[in-house]
ZAGURO-370561 format. One record per residue: x negated, y, z of N, C-alpha, C, CB in turn. Coordinates in pm, whole numbers, padded with zeros to 5 digits, always signed. Atoms other than C-alpha are relative to their C-alpha. Glycine has a CB too. Example, Ala and Ser with C-alpha at 12.3 -4.5 7.8 and 13.67 -1.06 7.14 Angstrom:
BEGIN
-00089-00119+00000-01230-00450+00780-00090+00120+00000+00099+00003+00125 +00082-00119-00006-01367-00106+00714+00077+00109+00073-00041+00046-00142 
end
This chain:
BEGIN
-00084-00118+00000+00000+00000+00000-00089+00124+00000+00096+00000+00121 +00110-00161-00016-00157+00371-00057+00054+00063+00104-00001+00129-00138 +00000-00094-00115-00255+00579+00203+00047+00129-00089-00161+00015+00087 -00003-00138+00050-00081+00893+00174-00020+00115+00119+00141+00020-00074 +00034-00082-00114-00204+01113+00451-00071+00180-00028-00112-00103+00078 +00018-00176+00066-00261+01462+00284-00180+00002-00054+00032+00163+00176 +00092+00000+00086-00605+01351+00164-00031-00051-00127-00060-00025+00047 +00020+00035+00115-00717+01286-00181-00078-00140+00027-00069+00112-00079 +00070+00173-00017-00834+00914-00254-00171+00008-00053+00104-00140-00137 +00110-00017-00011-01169+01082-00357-00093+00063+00112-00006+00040-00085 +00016-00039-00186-01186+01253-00029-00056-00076+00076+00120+00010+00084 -00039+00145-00098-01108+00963+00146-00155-00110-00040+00202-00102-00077 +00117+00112+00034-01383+00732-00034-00120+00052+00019-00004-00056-00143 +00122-00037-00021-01669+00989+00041+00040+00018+00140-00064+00115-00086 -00025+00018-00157-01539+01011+00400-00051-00105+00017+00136-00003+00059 +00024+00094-00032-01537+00668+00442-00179-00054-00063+00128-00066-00040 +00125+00036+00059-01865+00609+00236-00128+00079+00139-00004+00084-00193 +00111-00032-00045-02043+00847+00480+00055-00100+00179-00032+00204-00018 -00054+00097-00143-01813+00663+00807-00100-00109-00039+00197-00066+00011 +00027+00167+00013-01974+00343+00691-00180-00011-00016+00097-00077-00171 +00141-00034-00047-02349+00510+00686-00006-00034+00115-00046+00132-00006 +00030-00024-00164-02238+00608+01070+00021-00187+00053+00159+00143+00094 +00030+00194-00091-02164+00207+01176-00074-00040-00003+00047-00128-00022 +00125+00147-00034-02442+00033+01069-00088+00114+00036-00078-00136-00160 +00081-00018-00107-02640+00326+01244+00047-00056+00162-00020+00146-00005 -00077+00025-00127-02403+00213+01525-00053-00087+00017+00134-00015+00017 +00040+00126+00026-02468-00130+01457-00172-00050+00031+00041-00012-00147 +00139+00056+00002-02842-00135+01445-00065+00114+00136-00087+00019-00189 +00080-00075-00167-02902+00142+01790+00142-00109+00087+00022+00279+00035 -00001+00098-00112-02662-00172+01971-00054-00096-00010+00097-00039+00037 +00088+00136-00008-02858-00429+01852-00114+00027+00068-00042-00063-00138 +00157-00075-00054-03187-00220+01979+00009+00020+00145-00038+00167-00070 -00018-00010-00146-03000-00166+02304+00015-00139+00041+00121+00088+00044 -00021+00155-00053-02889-00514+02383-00165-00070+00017+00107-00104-00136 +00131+00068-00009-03253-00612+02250-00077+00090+00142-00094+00018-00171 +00049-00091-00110-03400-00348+02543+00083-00066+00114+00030+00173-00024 -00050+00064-00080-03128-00512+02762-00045-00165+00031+00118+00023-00035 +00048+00118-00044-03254-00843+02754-00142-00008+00005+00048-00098-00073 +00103+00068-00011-03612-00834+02711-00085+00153+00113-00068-00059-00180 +00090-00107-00089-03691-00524+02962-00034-00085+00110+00080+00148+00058 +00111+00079-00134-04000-00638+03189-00036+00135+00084-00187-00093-00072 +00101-00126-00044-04169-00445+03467+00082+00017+00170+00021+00183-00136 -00025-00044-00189-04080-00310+03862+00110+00023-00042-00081+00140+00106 -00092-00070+00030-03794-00144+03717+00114-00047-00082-00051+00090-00045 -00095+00038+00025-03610-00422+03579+00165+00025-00013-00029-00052+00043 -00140+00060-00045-03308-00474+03768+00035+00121-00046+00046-00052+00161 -00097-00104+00011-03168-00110+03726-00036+00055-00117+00009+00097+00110 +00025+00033+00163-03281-00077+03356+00111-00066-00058-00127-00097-00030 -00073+00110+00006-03140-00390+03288+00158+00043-00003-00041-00091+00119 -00098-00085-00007-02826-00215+03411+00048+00099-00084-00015+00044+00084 +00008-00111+00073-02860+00080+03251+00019+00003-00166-00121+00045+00037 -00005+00062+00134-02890-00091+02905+00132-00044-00021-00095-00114-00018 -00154+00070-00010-02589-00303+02954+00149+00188-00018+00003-00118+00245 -00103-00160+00012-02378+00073+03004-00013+00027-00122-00048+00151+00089 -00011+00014+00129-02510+00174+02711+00098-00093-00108-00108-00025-00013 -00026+00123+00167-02452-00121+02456+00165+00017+00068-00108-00251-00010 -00151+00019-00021-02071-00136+02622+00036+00127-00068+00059-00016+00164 +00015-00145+00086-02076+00264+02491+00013-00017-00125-00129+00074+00010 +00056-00055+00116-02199+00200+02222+00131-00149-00134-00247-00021+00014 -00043+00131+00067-01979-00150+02124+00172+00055-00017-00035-00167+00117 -00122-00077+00028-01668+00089+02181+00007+00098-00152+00013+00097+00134 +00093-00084+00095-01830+00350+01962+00037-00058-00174-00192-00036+00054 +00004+00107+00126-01861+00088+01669+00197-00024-00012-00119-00194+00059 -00170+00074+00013-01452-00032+01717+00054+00126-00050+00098-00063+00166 -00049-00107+00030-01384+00317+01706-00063+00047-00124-00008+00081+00101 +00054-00052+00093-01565+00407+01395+00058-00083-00112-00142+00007+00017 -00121+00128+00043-01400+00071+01223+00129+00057-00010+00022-00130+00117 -00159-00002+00047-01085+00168+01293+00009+00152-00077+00127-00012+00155 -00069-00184+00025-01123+00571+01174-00003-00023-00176-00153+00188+00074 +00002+00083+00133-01254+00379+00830+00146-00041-00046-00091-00139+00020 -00121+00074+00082-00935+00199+00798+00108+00069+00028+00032-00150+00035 -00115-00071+00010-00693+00449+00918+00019+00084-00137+00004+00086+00116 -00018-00094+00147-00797+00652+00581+00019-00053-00057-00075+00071-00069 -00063+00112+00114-00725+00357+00418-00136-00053-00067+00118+00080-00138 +00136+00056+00047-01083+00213+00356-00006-00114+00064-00127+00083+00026 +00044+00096-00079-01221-00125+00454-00143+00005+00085+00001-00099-00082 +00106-00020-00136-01489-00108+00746-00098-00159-00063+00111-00020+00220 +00119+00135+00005-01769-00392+00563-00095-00028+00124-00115+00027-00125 +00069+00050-00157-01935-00562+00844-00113-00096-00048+00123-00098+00120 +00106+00128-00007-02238-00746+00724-00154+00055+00041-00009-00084-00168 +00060-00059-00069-02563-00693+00881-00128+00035-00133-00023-00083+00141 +00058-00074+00111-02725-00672+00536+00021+00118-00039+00014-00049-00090 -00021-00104-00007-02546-00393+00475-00038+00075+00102+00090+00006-00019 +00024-00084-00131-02618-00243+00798-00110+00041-00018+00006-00060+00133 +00151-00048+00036-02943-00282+00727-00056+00104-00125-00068-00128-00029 +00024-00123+00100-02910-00089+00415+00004+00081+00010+00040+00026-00076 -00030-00156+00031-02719+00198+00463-00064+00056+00111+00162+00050-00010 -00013-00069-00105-02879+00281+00799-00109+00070+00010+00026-00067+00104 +00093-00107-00030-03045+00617+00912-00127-00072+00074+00073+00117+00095 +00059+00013-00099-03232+00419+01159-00116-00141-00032+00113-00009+00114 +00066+00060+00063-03536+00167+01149+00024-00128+00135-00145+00078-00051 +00025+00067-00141-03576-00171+01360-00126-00007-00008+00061-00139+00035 +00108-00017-00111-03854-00192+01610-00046-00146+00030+00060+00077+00143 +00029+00140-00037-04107-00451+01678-00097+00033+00115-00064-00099-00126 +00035-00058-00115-04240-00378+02048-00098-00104+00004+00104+00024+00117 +00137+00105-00021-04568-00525+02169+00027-00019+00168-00193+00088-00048 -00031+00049-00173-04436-00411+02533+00127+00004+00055-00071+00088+00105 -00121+00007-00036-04103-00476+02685+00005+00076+00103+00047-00118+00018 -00036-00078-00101-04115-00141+02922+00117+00029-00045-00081+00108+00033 -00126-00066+00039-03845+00058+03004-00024+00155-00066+00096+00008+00136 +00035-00098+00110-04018+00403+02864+00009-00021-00089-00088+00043-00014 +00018+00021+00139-04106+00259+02554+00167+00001-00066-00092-00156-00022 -00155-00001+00032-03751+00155+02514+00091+00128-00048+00064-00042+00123 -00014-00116-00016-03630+00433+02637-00017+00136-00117-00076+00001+00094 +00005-00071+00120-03763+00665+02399+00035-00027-00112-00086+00028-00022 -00003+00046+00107-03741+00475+02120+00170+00001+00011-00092-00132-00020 -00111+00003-00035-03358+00466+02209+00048+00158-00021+00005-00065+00134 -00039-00156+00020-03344+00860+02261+00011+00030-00149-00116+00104+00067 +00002-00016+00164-03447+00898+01916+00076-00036-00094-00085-00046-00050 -00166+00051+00095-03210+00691+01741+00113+00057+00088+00038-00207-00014 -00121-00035+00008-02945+00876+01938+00015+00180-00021+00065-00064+00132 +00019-00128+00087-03071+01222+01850-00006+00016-00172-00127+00049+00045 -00012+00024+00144-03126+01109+01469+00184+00015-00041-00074-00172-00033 -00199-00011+00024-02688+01026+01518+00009+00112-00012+00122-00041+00122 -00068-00110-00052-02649+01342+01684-00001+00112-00109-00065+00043+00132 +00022-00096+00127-02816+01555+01374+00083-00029-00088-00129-00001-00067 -00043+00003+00141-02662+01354+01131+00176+00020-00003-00054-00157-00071 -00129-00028+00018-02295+01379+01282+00024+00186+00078+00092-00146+00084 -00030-00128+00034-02355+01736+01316+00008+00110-00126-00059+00034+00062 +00023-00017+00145-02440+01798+00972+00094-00009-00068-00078-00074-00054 -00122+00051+00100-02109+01609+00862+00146+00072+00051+00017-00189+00011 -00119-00060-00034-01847+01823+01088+00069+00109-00080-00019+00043+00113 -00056-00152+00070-01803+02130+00869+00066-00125-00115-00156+00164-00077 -00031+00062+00164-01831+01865+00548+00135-00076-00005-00125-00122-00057 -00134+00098+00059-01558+01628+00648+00129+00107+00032+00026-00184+00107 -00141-00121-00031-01315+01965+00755+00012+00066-00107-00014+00122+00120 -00013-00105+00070-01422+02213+00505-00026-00088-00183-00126+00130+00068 -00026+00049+00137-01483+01984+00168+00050-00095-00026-00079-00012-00063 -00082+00164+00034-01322+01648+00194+00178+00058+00112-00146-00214+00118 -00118-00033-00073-01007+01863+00416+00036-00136+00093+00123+00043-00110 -00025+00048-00118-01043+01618+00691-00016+00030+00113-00029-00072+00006 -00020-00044-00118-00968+01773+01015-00016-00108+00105+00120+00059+00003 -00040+00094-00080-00905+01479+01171-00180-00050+00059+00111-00122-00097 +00161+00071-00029-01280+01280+01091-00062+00072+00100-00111+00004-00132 +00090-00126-00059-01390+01634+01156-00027-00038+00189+00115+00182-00029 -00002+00013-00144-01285+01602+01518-00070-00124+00077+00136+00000+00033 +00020+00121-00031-01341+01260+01555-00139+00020+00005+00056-00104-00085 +00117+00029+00008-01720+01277+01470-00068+00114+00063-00035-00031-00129 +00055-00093-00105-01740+01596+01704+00029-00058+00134+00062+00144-00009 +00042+00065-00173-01632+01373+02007-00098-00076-00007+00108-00096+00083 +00101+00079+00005-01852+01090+01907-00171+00093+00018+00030-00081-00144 +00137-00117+00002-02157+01354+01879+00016+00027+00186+00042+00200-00134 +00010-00010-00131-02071+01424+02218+00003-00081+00070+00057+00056+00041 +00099+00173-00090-02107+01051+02357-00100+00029-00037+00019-00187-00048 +00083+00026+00034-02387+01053+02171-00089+00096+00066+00010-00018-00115 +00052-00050-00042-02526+01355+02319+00016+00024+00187+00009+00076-00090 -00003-00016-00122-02428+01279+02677-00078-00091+00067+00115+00003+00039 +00099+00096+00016-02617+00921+02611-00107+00027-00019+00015-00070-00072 +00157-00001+00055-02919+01058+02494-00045+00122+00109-00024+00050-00202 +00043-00049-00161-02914+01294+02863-00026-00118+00043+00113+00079+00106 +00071+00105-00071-02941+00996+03040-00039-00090-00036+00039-00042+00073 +00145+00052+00073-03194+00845+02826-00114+00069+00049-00005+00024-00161 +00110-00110-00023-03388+01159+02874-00027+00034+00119+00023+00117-00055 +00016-00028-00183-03336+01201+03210-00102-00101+00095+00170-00028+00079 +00072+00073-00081-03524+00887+03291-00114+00041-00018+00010-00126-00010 +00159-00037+00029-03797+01002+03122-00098+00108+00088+00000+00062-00143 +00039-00112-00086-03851+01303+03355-00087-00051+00142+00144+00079+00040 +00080+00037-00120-04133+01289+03596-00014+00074+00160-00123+00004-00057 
end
């Protein structure tokens, strides 16, 4: 059935084309967290360990919610991790040490990389694809993303 929701179906397919950039960055900073969740070593385990787990639950909402904003415009949300691996802003990581700094940073970064790139897209999906809606949508997500990447940063503080 066509979506008829006051956007154009070319609108809609560069919306969703850039939505489907933002998942598999989603996709590949929870795989990086989960991986930081299971293999963090060191004094500082246990509440790390913790700390990771918050995240990736964040971040596994994050992803459902980005899925469904795809298919409310009437797009399909592809889920394969090849793809993920394609379209994504972000790189995977091959650690030599399982701290929680290392992590840590490496974590901040991929959620400041989000934060640029779904600030970049708020005017675009309001003011040239006339989606108000995304618009909003990818200004709350920017703001998980930038409330996550405080307490990332915060650990880092000495």
């Amino acid at each position: 059935m066509e979506t008829k929701i006051g956007i154009t179906e070319v609108n809609r397919q560069a919306v969703a084309t850039e939505l489907a950039k933002l998942l598999a960055d989603e996709n590949v900073l929870y795989i990086k967290t989960k991986n930081a969740h299971w293999n963090i070593e060191g004094d500082d385990f246990y509440g790390k360990h913790l700390f990771f787990e918050t995240q990736f639950e964040q971040l596994n909402e994050i992803i459902d919610n980005v899925a469904e904003r795809i298919r409310s415009i009437g797009h399909y949300a592809r889920a394969t991790m090849k793809s993920f691996l394609h379209m994504t802003h972000l790189s995977e990581a091959s650690r030599e040490k399982n701290d929680s700094q290392g992590y840590i940073k490496e974590l901040l970064a991929d959620h400041e990389s989000i934060i640029i790139y779904l600030r970049e897209k708020i005017k675009v999906f309001a003011n040239d694809y006339n989606d108000a809606g995304t618009s909003d949508f990818i200004t709350s997500l920017m703001e998980t993303h930038e409330k996550m990447a405080w307490f990332l940063r915060s650990h880092l503080k000495k």
